[in-house]
DSSP file (Angstrom, degrees, kcal/mol; ACC not computed):
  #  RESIDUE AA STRUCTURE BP1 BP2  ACC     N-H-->O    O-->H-N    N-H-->O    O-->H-N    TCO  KAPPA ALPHA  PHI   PSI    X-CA   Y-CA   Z-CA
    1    1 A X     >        0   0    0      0, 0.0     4,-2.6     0, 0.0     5,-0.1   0.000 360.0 360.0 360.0 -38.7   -4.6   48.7   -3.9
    2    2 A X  H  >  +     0   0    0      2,-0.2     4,-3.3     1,-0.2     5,-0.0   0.754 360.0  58.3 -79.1 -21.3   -6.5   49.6   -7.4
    3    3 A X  H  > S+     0   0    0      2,-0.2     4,-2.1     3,-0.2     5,-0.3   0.977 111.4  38.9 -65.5 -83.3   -5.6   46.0   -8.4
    4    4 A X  H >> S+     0   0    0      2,-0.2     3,-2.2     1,-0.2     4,-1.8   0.917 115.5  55.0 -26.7 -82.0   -7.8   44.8   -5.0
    5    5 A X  H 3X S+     0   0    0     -4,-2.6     4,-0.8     1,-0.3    -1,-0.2   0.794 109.2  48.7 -34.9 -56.9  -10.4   47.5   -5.8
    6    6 A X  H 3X S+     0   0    0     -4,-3.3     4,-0.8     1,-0.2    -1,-0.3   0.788 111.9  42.3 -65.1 -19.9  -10.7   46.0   -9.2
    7    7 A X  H <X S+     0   0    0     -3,-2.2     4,-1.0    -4,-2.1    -2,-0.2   0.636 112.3  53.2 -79.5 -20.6  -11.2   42.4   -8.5
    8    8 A X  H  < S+     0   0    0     -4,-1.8     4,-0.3    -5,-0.3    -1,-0.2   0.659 109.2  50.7 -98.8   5.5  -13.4   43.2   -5.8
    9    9 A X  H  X S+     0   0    0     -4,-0.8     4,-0.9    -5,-0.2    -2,-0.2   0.450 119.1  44.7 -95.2 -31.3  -15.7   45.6   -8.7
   10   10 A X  H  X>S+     0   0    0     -4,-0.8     4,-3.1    -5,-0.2     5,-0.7   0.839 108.5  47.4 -91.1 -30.2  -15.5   42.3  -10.8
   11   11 A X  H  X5S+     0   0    0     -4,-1.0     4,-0.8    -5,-0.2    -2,-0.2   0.925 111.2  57.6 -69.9 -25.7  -16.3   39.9   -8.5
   12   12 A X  H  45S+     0   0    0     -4,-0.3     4,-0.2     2,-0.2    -1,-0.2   0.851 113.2  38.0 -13.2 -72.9  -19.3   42.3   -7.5
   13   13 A X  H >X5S+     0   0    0     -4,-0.9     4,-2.1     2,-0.2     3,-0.9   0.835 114.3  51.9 -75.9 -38.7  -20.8   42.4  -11.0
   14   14 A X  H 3X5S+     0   0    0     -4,-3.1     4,-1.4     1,-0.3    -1,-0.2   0.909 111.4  47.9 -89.3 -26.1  -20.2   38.9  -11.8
   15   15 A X  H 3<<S+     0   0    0     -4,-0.8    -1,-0.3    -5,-0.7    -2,-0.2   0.681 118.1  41.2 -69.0  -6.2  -22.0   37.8   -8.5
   16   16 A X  H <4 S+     0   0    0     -3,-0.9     4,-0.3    -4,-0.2     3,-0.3   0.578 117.5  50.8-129.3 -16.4  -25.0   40.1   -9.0
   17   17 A X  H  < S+     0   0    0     -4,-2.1    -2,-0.2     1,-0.2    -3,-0.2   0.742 119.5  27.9 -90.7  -5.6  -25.2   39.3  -12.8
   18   18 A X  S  < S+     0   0    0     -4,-1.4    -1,-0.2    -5,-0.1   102,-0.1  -0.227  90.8  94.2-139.6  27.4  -25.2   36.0  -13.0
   19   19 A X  S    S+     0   0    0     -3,-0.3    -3,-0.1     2,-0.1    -2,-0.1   0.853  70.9  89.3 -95.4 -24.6  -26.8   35.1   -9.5
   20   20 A X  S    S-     0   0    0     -4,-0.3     2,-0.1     1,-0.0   118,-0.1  -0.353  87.7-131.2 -49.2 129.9  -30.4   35.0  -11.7
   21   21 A X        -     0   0    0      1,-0.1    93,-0.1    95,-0.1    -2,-0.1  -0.465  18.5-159.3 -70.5 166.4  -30.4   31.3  -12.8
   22   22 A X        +     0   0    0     91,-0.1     2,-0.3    -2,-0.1    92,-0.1   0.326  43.7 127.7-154.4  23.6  -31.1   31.1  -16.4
   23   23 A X        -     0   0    0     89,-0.1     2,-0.2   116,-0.1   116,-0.1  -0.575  63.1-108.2-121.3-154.3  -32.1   28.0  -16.5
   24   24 A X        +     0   0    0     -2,-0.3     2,-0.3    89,-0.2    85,-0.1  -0.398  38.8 173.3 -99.8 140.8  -35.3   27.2  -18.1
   25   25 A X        -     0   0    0     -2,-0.2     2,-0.6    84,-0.0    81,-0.1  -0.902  23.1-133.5-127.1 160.5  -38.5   26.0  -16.1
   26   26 A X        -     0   0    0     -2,-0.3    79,-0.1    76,-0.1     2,-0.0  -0.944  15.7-137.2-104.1 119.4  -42.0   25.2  -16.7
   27   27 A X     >  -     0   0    0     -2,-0.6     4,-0.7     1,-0.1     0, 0.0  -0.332  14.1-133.7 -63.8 157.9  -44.4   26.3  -14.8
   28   28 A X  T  4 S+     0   0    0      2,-0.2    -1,-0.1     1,-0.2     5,-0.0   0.545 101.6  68.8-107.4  -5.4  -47.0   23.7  -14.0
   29   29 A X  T  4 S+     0   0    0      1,-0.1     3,-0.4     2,-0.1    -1,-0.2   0.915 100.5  43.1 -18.1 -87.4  -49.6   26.5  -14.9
   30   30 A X  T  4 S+     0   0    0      1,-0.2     2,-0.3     0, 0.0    -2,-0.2   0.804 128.7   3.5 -53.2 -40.1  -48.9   26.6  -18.3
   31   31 A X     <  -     0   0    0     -4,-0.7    -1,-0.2     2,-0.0     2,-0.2  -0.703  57.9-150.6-171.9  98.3  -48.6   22.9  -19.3
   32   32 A X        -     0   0    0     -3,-0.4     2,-0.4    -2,-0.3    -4,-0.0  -0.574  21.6-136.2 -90.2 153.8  -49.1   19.7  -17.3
   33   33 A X        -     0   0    0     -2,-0.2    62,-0.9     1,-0.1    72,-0.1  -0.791  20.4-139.0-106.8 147.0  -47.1   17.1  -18.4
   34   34 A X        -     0   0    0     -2,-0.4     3,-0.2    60,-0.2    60,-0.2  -0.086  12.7-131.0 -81.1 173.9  -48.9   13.5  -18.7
   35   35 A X  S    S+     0   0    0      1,-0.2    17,-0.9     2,-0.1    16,-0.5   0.427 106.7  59.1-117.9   8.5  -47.9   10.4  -18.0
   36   36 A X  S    S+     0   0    0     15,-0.2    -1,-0.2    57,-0.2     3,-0.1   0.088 103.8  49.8-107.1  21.8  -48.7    9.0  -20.9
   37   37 A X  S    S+     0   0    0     -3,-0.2     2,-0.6     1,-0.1    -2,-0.1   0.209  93.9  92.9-125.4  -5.0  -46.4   11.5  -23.2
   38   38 A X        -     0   0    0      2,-0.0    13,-2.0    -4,-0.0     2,-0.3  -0.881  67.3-165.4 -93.2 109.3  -43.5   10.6  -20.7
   39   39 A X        -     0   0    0     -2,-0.6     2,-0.6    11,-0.3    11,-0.2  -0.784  13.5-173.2 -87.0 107.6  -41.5    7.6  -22.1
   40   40 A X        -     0   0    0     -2,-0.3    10,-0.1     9,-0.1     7,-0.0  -0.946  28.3-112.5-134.3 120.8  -38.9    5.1  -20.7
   41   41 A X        -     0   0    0     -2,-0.6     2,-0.4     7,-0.2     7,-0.3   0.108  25.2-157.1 -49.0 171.4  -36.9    2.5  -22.2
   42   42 A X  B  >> -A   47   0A   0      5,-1.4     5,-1.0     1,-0.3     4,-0.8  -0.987  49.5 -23.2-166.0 124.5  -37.6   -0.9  -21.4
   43   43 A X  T >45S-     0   0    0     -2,-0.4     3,-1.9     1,-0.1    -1,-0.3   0.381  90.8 -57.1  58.6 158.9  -35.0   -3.6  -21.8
   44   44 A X  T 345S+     0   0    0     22,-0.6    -1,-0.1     1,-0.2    22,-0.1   0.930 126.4  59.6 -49.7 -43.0  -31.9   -4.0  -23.9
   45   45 A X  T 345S-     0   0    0     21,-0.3    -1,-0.2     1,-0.1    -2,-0.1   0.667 103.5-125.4 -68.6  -3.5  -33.7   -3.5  -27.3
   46   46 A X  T <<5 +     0   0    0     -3,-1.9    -1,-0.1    -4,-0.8    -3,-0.1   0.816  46.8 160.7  72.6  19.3  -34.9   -0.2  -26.5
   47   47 A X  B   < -A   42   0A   0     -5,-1.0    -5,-1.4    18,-0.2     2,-0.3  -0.411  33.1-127.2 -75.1 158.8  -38.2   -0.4  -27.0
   48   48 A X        +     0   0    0     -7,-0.3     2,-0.2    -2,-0.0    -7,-0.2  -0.766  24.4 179.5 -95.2 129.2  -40.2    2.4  -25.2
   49   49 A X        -     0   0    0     -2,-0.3     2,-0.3     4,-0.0    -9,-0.1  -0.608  24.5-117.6-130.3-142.3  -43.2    2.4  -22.9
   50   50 A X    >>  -     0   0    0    -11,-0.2     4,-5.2    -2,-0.2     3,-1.4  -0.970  15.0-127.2-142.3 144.1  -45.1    4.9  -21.2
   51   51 A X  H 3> S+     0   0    0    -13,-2.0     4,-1.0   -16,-0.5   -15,-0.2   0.770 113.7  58.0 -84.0  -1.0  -45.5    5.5  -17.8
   52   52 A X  H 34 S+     0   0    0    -17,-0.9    -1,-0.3     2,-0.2   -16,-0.1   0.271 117.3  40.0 -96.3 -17.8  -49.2    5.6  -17.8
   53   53 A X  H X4 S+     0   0    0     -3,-1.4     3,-1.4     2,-0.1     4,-0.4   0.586 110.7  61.2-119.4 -45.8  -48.7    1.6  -19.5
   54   54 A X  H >< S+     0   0    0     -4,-5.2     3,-0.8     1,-0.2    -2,-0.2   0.924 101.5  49.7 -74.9 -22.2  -45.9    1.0  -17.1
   55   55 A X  T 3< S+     0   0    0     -4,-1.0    -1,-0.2     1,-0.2    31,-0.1   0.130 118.1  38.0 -60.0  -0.9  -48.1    1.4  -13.9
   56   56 A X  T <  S+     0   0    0     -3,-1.4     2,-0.4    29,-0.0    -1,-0.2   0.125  89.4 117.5-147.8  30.1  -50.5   -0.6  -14.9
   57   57 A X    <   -     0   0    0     -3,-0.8     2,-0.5    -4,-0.4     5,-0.0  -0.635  64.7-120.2 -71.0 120.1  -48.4   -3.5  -16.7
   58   58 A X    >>  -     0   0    0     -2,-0.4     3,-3.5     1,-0.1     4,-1.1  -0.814  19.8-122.6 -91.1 129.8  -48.6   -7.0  -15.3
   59   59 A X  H 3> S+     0   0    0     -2,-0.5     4,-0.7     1,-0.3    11,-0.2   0.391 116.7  56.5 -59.5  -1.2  -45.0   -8.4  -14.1
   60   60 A X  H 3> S+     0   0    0     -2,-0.9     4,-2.6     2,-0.1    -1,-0.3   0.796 115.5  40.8 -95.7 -35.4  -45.6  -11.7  -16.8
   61   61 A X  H <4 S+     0   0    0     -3,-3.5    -2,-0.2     2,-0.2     5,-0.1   0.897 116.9  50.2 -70.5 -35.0  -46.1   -8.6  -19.8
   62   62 A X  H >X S+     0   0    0     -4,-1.1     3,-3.3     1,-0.2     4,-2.6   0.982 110.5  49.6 -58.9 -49.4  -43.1   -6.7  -18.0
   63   63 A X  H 3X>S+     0   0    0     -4,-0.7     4,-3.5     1,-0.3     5,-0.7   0.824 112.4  45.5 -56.7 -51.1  -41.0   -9.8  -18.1
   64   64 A X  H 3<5S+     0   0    0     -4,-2.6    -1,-0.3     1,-0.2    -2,-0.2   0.369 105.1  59.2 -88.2  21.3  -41.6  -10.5  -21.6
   65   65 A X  H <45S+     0   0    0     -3,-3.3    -2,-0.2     3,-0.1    -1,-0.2   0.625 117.4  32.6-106.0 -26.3  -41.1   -7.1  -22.7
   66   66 A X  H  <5S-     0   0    0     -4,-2.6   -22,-0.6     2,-0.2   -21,-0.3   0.826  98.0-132.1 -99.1  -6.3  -37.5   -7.2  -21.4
   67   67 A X  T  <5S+     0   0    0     -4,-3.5     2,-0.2     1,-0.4    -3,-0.2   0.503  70.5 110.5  90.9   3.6  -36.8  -10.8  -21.9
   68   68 A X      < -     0   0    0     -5,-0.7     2,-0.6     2,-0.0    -1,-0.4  -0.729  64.9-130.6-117.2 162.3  -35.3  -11.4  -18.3
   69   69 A X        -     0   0    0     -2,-0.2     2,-0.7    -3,-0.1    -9,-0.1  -0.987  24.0-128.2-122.5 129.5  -37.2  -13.5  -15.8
   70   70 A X        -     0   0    0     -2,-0.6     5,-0.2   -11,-0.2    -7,-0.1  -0.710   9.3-140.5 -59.6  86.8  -37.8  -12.0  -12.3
   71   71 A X    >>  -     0   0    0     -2,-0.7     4,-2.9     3,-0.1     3,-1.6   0.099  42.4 -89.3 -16.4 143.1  -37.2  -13.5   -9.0
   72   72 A X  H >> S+     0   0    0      1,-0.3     4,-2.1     2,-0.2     3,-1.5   0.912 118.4  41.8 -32.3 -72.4  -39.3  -13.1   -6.5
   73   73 A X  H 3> S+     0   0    0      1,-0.3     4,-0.7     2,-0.2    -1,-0.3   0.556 106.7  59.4 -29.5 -36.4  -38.1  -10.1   -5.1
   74   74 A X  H <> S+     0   0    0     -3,-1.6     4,-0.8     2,-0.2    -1,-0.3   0.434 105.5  45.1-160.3 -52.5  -37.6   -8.6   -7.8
   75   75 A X  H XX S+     0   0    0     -4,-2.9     4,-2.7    -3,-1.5     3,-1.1   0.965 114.2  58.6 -75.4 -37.4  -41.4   -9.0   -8.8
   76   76 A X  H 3X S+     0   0    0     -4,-2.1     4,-1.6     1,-0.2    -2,-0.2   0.837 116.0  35.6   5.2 -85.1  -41.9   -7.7   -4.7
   77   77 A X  H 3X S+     0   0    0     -4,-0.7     4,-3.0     2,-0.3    -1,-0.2   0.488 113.0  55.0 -46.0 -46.4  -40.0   -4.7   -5.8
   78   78 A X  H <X S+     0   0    0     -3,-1.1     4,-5.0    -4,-0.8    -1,-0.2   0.958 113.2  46.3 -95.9 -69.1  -41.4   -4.4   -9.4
   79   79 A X  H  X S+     0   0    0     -4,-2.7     4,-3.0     2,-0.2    -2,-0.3   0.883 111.6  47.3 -33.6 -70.1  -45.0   -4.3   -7.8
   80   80 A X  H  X S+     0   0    0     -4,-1.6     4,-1.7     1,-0.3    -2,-0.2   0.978 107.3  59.9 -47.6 -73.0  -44.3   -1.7   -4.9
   81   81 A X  H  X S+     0   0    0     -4,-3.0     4,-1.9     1,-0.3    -1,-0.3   0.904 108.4  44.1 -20.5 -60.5  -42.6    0.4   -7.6
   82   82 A X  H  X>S+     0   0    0     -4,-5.0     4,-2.4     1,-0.2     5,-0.6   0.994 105.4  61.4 -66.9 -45.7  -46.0    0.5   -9.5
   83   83 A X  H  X5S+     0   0    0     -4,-3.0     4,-6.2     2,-0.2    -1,-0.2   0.857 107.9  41.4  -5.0 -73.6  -47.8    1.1   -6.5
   84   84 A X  H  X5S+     0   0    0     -4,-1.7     4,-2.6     1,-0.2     5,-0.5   0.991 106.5  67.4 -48.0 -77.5  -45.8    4.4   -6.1
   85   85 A X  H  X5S+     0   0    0     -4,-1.9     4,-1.4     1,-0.2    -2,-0.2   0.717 105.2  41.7  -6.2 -68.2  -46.3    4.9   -9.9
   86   86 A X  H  <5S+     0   0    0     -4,-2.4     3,-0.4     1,-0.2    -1,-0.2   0.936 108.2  53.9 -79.4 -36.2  -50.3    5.3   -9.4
   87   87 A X  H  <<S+     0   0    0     -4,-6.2    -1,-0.2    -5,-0.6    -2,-0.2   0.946 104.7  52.9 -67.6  -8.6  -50.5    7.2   -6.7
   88   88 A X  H  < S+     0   0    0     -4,-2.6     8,-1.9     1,-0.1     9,-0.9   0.757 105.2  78.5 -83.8  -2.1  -48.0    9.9   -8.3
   89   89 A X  B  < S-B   95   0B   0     -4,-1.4     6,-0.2    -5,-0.5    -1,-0.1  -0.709  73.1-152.6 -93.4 115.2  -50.6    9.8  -11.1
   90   90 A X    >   -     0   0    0      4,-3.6     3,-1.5    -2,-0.7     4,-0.2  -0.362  36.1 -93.8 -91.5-173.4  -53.9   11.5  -11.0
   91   91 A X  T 3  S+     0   0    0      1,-0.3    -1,-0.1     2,-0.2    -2,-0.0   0.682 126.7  45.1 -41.9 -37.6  -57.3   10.4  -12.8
   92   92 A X  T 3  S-     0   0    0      2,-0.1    -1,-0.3   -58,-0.0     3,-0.1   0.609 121.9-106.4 -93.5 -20.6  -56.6   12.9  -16.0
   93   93 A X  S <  S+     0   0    0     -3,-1.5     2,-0.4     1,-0.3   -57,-0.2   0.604  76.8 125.0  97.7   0.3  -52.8   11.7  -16.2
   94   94 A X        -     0   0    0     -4,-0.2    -4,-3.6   -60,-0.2    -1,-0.3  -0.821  68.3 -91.8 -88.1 152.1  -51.0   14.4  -14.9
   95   95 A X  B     -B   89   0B   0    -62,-0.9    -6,-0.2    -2,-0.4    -7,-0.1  -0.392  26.8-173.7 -32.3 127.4  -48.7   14.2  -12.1
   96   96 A X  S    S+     0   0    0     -8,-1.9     2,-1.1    -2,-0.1    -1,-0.1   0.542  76.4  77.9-116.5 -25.0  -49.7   14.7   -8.2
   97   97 A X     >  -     0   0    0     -9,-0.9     4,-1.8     1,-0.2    -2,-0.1  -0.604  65.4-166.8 -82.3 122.8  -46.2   14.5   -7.1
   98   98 A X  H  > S+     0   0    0     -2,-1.1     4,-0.8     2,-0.2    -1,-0.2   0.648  93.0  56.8 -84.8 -13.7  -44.3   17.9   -7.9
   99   99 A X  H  > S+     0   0    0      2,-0.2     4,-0.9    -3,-0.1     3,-0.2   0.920 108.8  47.3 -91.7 -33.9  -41.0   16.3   -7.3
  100  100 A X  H >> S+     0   0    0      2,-0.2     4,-1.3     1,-0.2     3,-0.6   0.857 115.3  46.0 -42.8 -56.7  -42.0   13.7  -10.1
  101  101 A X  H 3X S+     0   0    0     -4,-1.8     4,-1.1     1,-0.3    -1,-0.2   0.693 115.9  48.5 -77.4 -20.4  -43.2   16.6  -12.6
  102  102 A X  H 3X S+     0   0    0     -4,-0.8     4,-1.1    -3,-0.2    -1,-0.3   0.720 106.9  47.3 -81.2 -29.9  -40.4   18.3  -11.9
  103  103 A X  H << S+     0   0    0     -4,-0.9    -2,-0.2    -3,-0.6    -3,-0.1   0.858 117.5  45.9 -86.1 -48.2  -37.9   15.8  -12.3
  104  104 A X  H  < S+     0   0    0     -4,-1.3    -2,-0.2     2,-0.2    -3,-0.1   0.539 110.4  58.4 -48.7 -40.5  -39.6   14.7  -15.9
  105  105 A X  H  X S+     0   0    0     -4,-1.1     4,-1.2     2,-0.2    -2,-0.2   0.549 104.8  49.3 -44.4 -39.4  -39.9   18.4  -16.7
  106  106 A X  T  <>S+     0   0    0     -4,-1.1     5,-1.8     2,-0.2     4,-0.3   0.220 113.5  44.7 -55.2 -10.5  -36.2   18.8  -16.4
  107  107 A X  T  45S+     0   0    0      3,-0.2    -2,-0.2     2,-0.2    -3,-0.2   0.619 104.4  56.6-117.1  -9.8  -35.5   16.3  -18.3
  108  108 A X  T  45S+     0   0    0      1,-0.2    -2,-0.2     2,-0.1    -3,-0.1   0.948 112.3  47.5 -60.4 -52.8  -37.9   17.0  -20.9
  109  109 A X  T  <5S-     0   0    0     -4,-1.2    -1,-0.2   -85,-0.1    -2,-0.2   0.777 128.5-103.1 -69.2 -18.8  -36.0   20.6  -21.2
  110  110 A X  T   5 -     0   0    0     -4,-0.3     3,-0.4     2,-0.0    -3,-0.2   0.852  69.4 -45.8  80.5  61.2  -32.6   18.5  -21.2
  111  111 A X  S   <S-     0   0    0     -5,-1.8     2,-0.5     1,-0.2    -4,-0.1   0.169  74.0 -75.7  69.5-176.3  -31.2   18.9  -17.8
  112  112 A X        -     0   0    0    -89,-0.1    -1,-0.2     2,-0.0   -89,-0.1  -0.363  52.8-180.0-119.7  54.6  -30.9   21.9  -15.7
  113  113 A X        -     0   0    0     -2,-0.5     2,-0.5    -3,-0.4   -89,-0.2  -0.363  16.0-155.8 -43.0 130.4  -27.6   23.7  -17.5
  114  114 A X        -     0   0    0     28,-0.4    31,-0.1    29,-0.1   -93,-0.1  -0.996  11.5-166.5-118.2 124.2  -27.1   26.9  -15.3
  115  115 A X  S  > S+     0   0    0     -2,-0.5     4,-2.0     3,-0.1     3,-0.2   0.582  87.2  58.3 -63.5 -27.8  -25.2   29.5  -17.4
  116  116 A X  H  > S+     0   0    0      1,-0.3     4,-2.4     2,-0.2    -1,-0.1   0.838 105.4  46.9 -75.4 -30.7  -24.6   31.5  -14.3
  117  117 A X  H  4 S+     0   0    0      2,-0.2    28,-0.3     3,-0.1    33,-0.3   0.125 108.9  54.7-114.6  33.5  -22.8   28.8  -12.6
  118  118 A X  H  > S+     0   0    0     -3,-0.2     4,-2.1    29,-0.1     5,-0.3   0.322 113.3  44.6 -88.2 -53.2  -20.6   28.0  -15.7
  119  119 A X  H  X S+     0   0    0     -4,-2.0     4,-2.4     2,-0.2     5,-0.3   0.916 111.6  51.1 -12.2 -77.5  -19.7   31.7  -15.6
  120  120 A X  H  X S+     0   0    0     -4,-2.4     4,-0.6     2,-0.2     8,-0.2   0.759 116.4  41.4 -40.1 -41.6  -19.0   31.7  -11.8
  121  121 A X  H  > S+     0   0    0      7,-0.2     4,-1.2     2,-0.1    -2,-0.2   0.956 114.9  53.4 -97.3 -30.8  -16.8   28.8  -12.2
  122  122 A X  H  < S+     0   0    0     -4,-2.1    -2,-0.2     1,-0.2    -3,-0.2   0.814 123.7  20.3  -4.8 -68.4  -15.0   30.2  -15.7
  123  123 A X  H  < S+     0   0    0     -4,-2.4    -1,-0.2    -5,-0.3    -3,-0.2   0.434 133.9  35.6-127.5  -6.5  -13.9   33.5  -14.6
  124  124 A X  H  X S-     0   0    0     -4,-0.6     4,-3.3     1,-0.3    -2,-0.2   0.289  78.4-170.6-129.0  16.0  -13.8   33.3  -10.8
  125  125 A X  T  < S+     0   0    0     -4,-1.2    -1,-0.3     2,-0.2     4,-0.3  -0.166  75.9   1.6  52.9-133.6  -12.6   29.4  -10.1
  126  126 A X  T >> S+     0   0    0      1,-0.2     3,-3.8     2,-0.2     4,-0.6   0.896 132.2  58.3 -39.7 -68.7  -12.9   28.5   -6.5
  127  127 A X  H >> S+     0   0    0      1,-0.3     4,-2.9     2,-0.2     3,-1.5   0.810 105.2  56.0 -23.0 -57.7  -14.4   31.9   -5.5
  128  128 A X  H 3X S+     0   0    0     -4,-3.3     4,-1.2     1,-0.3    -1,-0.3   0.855 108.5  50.1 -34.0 -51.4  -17.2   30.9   -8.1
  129  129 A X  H <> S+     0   0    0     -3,-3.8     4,-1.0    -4,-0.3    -1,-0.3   0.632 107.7  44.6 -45.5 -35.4  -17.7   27.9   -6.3
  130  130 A X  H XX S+     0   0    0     -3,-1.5     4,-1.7    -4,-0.6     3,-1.5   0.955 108.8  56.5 -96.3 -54.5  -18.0   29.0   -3.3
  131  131 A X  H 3X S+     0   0    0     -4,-2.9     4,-1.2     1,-0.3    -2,-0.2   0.689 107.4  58.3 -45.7 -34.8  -20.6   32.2   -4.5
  132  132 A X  H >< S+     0   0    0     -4,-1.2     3,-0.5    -5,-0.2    -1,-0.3   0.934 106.0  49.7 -26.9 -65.3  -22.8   29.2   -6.1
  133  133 A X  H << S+     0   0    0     -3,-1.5    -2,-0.2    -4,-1.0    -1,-0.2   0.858 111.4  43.7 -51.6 -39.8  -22.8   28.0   -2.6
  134  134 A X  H 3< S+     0   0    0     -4,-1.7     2,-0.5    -5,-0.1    -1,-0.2   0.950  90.8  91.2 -49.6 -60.0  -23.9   31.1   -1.2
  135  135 A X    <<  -     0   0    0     -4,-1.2    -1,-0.1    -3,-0.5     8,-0.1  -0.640  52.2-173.4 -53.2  91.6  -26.5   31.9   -3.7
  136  136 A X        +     0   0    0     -2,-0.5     4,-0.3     3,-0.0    -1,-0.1   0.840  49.5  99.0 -84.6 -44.3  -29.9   30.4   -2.3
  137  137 A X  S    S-     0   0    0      2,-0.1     2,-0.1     3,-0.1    -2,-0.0  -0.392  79.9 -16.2 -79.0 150.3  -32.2   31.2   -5.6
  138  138 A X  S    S+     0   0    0     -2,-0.1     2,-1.3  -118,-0.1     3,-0.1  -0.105 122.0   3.3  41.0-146.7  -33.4   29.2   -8.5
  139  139 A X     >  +     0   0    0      1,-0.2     4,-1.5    -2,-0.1  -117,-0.1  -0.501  62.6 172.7 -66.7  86.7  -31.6   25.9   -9.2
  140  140 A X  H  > S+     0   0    0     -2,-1.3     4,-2.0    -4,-0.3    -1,-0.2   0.858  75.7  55.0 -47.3 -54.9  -29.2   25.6   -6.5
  141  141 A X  H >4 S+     0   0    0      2,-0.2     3,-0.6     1,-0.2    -1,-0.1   0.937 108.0  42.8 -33.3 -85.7  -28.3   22.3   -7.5
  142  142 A X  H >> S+     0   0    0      1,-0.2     4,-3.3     3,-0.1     3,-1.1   0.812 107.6  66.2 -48.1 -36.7  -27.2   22.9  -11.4
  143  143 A X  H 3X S+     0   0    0     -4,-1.5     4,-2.0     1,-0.3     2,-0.6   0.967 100.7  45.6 -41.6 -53.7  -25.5   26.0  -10.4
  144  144 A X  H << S+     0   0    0     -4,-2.0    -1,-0.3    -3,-0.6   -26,-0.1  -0.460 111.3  53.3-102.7  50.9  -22.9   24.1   -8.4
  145  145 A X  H X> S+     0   0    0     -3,-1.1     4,-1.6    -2,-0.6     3,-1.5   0.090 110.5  49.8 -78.5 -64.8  -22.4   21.7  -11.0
  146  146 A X  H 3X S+     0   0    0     -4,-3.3     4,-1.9     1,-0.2    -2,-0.3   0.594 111.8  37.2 -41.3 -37.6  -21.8   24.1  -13.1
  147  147 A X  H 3X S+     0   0    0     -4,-2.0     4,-2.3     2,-0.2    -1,-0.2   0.604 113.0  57.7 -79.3 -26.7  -19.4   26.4  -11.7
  148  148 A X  H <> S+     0   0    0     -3,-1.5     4,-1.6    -5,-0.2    -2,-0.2   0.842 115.4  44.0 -86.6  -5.4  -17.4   23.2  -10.0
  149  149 A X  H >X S+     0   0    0     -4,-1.6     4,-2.7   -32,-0.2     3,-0.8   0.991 116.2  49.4 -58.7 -60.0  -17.4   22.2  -14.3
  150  150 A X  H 3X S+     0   0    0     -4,-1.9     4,-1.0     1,-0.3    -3,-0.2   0.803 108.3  49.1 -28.3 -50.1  -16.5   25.8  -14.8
  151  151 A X  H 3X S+     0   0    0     -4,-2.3     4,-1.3     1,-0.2    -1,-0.3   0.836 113.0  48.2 -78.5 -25.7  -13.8   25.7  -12.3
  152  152 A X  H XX S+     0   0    0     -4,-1.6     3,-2.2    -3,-0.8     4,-1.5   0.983 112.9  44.7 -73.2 -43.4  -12.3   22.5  -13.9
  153  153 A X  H 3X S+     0   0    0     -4,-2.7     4,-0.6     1,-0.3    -1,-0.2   0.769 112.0  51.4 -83.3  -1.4  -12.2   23.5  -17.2
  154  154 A X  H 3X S+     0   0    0     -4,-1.0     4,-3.6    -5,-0.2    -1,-0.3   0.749 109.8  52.8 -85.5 -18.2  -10.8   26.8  -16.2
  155  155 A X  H <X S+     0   0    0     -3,-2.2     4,-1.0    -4,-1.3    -2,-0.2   0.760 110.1  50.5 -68.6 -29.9   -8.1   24.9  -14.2
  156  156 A X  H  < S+     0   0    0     -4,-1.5    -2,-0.2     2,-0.2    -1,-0.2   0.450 109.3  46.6 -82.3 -29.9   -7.6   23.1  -17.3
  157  157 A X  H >X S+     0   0    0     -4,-0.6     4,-4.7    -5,-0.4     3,-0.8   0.896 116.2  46.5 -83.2 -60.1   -7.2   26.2  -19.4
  158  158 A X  H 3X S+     0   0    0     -4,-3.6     4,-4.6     1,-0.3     5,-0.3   0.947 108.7  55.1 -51.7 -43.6   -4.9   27.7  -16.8
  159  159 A X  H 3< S+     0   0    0     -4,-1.0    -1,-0.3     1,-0.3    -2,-0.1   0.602 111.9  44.7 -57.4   0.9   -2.9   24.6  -16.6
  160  160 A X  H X4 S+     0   0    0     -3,-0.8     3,-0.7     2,-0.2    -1,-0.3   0.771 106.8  56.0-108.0 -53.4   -2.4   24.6  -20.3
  161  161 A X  H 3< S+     0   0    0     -4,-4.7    -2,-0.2     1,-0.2    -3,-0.1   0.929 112.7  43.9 -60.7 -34.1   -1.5   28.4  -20.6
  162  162 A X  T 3<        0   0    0     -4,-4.6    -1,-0.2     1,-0.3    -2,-0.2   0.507 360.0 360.0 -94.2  13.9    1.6   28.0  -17.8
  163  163 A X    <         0   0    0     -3,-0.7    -1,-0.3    -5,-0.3    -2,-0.1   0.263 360.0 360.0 -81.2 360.0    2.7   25.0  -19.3
């Protein structure tokens, strides 16, 4: 029974400390991000463009920037794409799409590591998993990566120690 009592006093604490996400966001307040500081390779060689240059690129410039020659569709495609491309860009160069700034912002910070749902999945396995699921606030998403990483590598840990 004190056994019970204690696991259900850690699983307590670790669910209510680590249910804060922690990781890091930018508010769109503080610093809008252009589209002409955001950068995506282009072709094999790795050259760079901008997205503010790729949205307004013409498909013979694209073509010779990656060295491949388009098919029709393929220019169709290429076209529509930019399409999208200007409307998620307004007049100044920021983003109008919040799922665009966001997505660009996250990757600017380096992806959305959640410390709480490496924790979760660390020291409480499945259970971890499942309390990531549970947990509705911040970055749902990166949590439950994190904790089902947590949970392998703790599976991995285990698997190692009873071996």
């Amino acid at each position: 029974m004190k056994k019970t009592f204690i696991l259900f006093l850690l699983i307590t604490v670790f669910s209510t400390t680590y249910s804060s996400t922690t990781s890091i966001s930018v508010s769109p307040a503080k610093s809008f991000l252009k589209a002409t500081e955001v950068y995506v390779p282009i072709g094999k060689t790795g050259q760079f463009i901008s997205l503010m240059e790729l949205s307004q690129i013409k498909v013979k410039d694209y073509e010779a920037l990656t060295g491949k020659k388009m098919k029709f569709l393929d220019k169709v495609n290429f076209r529509l794409g930019q399409r999208e491309l200007k409307k998620s860009i307004n007049h100044d160069g920021t983003f109008s799409n919040k799922r665009v700034e966001k997505y660009f912002n996250k990757a600017a910070l380096g992806g959305a590591f959640s410390l709480s749902g490496l924790a979760l999945g660390l020291f409480l396995s499945l259970i971890g998993v499942l309390i990531a699921y549970l947990i509705t606030t911040g970055d749902k998403k990166g949590r439950i990566t994190w904790a089902w990483i947590g949970a392998a590598i703790s599976l991995i840990v285990w698997g190692a120690v009873f071996i």
